[in-house]
TORFI-690388 format. One line per field, with one value per residue (C-alpha): residue in three letters; x, y, z. Coordinates in Angstrom, 2 decimals. Layout:
N
residu <- [ALA, ...]
east <- [X, ...]
north <- [Y, ...]
up <- [Z, ...]
This chain:
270
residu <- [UNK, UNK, UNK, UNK, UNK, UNK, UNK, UNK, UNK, UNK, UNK, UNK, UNK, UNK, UNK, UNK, UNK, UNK, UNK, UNK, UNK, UNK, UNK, UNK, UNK, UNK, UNK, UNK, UNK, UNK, UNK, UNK, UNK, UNK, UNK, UNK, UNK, UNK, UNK, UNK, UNK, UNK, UNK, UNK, UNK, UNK, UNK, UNK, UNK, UNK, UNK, UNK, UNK, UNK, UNK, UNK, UNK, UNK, UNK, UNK, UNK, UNK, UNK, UNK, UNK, UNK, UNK, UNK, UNK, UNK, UNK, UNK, UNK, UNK, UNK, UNK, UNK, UNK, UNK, UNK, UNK, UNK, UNK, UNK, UNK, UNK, UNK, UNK, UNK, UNK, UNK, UNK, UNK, UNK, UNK, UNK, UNK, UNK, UNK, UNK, UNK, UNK, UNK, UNK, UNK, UNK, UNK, UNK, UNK, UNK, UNK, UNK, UNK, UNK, UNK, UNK, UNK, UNK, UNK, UNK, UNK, UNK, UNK, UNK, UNK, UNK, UNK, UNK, UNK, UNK, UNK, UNK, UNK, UNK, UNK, UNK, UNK, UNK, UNK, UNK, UNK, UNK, UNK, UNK, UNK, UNK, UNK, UNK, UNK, UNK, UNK, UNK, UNK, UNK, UNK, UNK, UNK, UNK, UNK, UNK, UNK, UNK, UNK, UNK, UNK, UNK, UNK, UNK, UNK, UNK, UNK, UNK, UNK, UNK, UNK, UNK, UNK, UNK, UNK, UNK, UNK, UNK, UNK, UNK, UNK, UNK, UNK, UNK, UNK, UNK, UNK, UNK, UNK, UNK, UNK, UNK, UNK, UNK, UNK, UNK, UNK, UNK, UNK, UNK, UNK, UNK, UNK, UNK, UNK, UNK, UNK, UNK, UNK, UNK, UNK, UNK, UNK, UNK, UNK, UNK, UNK, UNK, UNK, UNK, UNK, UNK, UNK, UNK, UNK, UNK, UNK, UNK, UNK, UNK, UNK, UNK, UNK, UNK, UNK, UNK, UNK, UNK, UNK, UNK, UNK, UNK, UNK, UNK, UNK, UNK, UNK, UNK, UNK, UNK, UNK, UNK, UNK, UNK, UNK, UNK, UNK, UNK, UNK, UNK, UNK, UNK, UNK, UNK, UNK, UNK]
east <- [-15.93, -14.56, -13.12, -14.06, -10.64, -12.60, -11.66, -12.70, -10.07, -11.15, -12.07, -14.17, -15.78, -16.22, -19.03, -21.68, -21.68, -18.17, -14.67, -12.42, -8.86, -8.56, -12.21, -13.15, -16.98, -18.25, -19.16, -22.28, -20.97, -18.04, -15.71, -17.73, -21.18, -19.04, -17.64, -21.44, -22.63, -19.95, -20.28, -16.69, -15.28, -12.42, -11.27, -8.36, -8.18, -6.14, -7.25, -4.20, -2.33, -2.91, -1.98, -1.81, -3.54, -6.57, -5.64, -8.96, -12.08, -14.19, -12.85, -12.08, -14.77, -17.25, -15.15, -15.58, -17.78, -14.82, -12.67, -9.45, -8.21, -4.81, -3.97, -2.11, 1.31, 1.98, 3.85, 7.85, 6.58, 6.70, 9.06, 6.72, 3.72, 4.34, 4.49, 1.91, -0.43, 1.26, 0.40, -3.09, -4.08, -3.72, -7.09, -8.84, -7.91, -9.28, -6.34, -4.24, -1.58, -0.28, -0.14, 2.44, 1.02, 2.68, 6.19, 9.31, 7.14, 9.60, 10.28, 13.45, 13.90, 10.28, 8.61, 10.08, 7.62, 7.38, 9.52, 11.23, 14.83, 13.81, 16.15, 15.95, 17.53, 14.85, 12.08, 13.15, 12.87, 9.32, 8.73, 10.31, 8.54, 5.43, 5.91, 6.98, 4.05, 2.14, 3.86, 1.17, 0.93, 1.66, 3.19, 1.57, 3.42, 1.55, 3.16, 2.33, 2.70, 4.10, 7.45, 10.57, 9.51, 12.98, 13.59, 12.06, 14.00, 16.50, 13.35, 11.69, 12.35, 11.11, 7.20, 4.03, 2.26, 2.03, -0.73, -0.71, -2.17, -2.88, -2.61, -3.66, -5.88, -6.69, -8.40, -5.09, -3.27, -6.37, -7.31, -3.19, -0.93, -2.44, -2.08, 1.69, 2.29, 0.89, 2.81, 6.00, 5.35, 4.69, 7.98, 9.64, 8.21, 6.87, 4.44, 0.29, -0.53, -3.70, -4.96, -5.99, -9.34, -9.44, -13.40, -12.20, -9.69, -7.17, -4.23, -6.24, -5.15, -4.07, -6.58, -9.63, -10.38, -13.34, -14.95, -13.87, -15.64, -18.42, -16.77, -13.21, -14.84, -16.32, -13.09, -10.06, -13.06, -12.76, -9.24, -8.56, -11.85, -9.92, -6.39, -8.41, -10.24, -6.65, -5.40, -2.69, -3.60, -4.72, -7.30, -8.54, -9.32, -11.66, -10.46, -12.27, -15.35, -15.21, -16.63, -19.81, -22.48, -21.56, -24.52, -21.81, -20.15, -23.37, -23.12, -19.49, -20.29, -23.70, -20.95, -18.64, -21.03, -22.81, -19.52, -18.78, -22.22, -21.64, -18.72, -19.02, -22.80, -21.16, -17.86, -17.73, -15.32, -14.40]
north <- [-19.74, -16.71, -13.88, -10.48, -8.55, -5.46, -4.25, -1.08, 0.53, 2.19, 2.07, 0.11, 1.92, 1.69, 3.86, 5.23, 8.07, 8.76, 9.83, 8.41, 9.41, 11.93, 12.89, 16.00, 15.02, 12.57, 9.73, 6.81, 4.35, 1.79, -0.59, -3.20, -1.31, 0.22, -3.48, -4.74, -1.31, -2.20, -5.77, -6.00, -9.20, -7.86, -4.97, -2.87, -2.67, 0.39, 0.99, -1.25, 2.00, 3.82, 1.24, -2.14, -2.09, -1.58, -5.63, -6.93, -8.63, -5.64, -3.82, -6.97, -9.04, -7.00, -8.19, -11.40, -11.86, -10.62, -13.56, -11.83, -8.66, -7.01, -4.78, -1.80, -2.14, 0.29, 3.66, 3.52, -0.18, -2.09, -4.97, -5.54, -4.90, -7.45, -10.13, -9.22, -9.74, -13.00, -14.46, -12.60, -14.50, -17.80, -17.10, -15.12, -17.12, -13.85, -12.06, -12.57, -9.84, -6.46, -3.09, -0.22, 2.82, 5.81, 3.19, 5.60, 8.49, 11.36, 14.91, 15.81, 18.43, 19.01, 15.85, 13.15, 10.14, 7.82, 4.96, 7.14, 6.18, 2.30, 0.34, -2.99, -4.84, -2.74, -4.29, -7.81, -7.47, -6.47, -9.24, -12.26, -10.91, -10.63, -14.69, -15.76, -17.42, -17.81, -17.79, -17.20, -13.91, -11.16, -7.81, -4.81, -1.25, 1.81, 3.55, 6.69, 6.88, 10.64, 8.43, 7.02, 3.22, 2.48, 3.19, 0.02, -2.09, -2.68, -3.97, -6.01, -9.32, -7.98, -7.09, -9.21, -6.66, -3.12, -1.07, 1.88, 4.78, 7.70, 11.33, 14.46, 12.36, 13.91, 12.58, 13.25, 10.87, 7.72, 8.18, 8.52, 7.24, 4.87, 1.82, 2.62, 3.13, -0.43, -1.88, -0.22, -1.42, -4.60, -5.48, -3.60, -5.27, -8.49, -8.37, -8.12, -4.77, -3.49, -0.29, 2.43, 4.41, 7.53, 9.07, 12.05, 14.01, 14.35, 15.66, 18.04, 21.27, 22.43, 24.54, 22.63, 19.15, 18.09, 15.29, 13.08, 14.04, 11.90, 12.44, 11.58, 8.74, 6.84, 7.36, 6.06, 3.48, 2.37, 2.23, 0.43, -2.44, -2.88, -3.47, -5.82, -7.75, -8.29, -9.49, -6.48, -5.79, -7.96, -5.78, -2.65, -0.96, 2.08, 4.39, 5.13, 4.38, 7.72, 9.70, 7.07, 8.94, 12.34, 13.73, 15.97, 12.49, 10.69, 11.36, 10.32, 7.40, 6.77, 6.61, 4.14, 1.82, 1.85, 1.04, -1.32, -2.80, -3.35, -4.82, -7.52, -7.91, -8.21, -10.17, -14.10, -15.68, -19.25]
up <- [-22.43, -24.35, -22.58, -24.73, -23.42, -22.17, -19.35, -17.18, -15.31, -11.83, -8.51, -5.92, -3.58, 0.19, -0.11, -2.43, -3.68, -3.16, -4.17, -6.23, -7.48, -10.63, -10.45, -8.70, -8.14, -6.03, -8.12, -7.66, -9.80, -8.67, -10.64, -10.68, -11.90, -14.85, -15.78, -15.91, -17.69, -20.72, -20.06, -19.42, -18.29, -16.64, -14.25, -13.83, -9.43, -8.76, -5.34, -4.67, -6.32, -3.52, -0.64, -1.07, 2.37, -0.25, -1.18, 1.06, 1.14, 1.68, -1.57, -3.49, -3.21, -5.36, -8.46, -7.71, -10.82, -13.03, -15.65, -14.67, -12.52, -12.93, -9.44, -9.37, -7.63, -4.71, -6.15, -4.21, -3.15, -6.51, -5.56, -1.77, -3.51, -6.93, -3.76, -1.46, -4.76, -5.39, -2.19, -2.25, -5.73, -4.45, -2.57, -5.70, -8.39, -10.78, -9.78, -13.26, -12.73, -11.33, -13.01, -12.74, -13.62, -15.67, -16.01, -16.47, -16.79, -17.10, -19.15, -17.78, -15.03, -15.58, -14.33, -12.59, -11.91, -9.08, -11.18, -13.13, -11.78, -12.48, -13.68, -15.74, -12.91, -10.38, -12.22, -12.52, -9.03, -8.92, -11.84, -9.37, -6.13, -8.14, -9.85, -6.31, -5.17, -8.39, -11.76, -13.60, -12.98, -15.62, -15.10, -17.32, -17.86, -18.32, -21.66, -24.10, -27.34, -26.93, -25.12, -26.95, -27.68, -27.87, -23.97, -23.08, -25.26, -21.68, -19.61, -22.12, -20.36, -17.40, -18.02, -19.75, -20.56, -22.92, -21.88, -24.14, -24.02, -26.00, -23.99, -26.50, -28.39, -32.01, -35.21, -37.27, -34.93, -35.06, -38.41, -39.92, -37.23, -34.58, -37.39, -38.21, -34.55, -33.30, -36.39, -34.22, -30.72, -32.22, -33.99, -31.11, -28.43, -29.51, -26.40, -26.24, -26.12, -24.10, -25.41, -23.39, -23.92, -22.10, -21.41, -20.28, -22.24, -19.66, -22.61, -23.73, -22.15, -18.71, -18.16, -19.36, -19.28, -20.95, -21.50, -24.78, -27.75, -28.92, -32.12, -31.47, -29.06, -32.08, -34.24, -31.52, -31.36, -34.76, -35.00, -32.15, -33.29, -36.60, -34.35, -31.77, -34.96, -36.98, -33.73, -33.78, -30.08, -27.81, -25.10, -24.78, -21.45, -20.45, -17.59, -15.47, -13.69, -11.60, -14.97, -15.82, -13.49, -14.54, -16.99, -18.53, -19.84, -21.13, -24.43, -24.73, -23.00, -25.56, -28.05, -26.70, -25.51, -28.85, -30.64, -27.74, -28.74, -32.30, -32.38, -30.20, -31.74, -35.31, -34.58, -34.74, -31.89, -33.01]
């Protein structure tokens, strides 16, 4: 059966309504309500992020109806982490690979990010621990496009996975640069890329943070359809779940389902 390479990007919670990472409101809606909302076959676990403690039944199991689940690795725990989750998959055979978020995320003496002093040889460490038990795992890298897609060039034997993402979203950037810059990761890289779909506008300033536009919404929308139906990219994935119940994001969230809607309604899988 086909797999339609959506996948929502969030939290499970322990208890509803309740709080989740990067949202300041409680929220009512968990992972695995936002996966069935977009239909989404496949989920983005980062309560593993947090602790990989968070790798249980009690979290877990609610994605149980999910094709495939990639689980954030531990921040400052990668390499004990990647093999915890190997051993862990061999009971939840959905488990289908492991996630570091925000991967050499640094801007010099301003920001310095958890795995910012990786090296290549630090991450084919977390890549064997991670294969140990179950080589069919895949390891993803959260990357965006505002960072030098030449620094990864030393680890790319090391990771699966590009998830890219897109932090001051603007028209100018969907509508003339999105298609040139796929076109560069991919001769680059020469890995599946899973695009990133922010609902809340996270780049957008420092003092505000609104929600996506429905406007912008519907154009990084039909960029990134065109990308998914030449094949150019292989996924997308919608972060987060924390931002569904909010009434100030319904009508970004009217717009990206609607897209969401059509183009799986008007695409033929063979």
């Amino acid at each position: 059966m086909e797999n339609n390479n959506l996948w929502v990007w969030g939290y499970v919670l322990n208890q509803v309504p309740g709080k989740v990472p990067f949202v300041p409101f409680d929220t009512f809606c968990s992972l695995e309500t936002a996966c069935r909302y977009f239909r989404a076959d496949n989920a983005v676990f980062m309560n593993s992020t947090n602790s990989t403690e968070n790798l249980n039944e009690s979290l877990f199991s609610p994605l149980a109806g999910c094709r495939q689940v990639v689980c954030g690795l531990e921040h400052g725990k990668y390499r004990e982490a990647a093999e915890t989750l190997g051993r862990f998959s061999l009971d939840h055979p959905n488990v289908s690979g492991a996630i570091i978020d925000d991967f050499l995320d640094e801007s010099g003496d301003y920001y310095q990010g958890p795995s910012a002093g990786m090296q290549p040889r630090d991450l084919a460490e977390v890549q064997d621990a991670l294969k140990k038990h179950n080589p069919a795992l895949k390891l993803y890298v959260v990357r965006y496009t505002r960072q030098d897609p030449t620094r990864l060039i030393p680890y790319l034997d090391y990771f699966d996975v590009l998830n890219l993402w897109v932090w001051h979203s603007t028209a100018n950037f969907w509508e003339s640069h999105y298609h040139d810059a796929i076109a560069e990761y991919r001769k680059l890289y020469h890995k599946p890329i899973m695009q990133g779909v922010f609902i809340h506008h996270y780049g957008f300033c420092d003092v505000e943070q609104p929600p996506m536009e429905p406007e912008l919404m519907n154009i990084q929308c039909e960029r990134i359809g065109e990308e998914l139906r030449r094949n150019h990219i292989d996924s997308w994935c919608l972060l987060q779940n924390g931002w569904l119940s909010l009434r100030s994001h319904r009508k970004t969230l009217s717009a990206l389902k609607e897209y969401i809607d059509w183009h799986y309604g008007t695409t033929t899988f063979r």
